[in-house]
N, C-alpha and C positions, 0 to 999 in steps of 0.2 A: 307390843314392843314400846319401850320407853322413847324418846328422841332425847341425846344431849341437847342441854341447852349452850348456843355459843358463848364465848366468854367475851365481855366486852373490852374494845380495847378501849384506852384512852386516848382522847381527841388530842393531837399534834399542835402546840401554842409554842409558837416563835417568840423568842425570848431577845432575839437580837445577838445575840452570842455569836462570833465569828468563831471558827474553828480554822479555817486557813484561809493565807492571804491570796483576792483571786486577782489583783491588779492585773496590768497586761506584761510588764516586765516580769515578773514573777511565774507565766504560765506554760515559758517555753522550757521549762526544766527545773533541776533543782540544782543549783549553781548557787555557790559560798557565794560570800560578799566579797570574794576577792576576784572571780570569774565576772561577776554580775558589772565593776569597776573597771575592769580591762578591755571588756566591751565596749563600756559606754565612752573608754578613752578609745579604743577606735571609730566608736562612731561618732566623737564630737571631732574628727581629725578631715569630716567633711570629702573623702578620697571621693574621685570622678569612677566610669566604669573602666575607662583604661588603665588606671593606676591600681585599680580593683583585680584587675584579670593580670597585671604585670605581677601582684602577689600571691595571688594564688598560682598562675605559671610557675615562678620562684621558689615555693615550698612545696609543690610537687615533684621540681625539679632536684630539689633535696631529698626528698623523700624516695623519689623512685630507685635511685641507686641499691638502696636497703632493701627495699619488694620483690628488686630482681635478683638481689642475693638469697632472699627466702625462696623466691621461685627455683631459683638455679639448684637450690639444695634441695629441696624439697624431690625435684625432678632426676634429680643424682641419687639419693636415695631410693627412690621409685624402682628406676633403673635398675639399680644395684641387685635391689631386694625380687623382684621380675625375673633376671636371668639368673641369681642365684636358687631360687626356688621352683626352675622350670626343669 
């Protein structure tokens, strides 16, 4: 029986070439320069953790009205479809 012989590969030489950028604002997603701006204007706005927790309270507080309209309907549906198929 013959053996192949392996094919050699070629040795790996680093060229310096970046392929993407690894900074550290850069590695928590891929966020336009317009997202990346809006951030760093809230975080040069210096907020404490109460004024922190008053906002996000705040937009949940907006939010939630909508979640429990999905849920409500969602649950009406459910409902619906349950006793009409039973």
């Amino acid at each position: 029986m013959k053996r192949k012989e392996k094919k050699q590969k070629p040795e790996f030489v680093d060229d310096g070439r970046t392929i993407a950028n690894m900074d550290y604002e850069n590695i928590t997603g891929y966020k336009s320069k317009e997202e990346r701006q809006k951030h760093e204007e809230l975080r040069s706005l210096n907020l404490s953790k109460k004024e922190r927790r008053a906002l996000y309270k705040a937009s949940m507080a907006q939010f939630l009205p909508a979640f429990l309209c999905f849920v409500a309907a969602f649950s009406l549906i459910f409902l619906v479809l349950y006793f009409l198929m039973r």
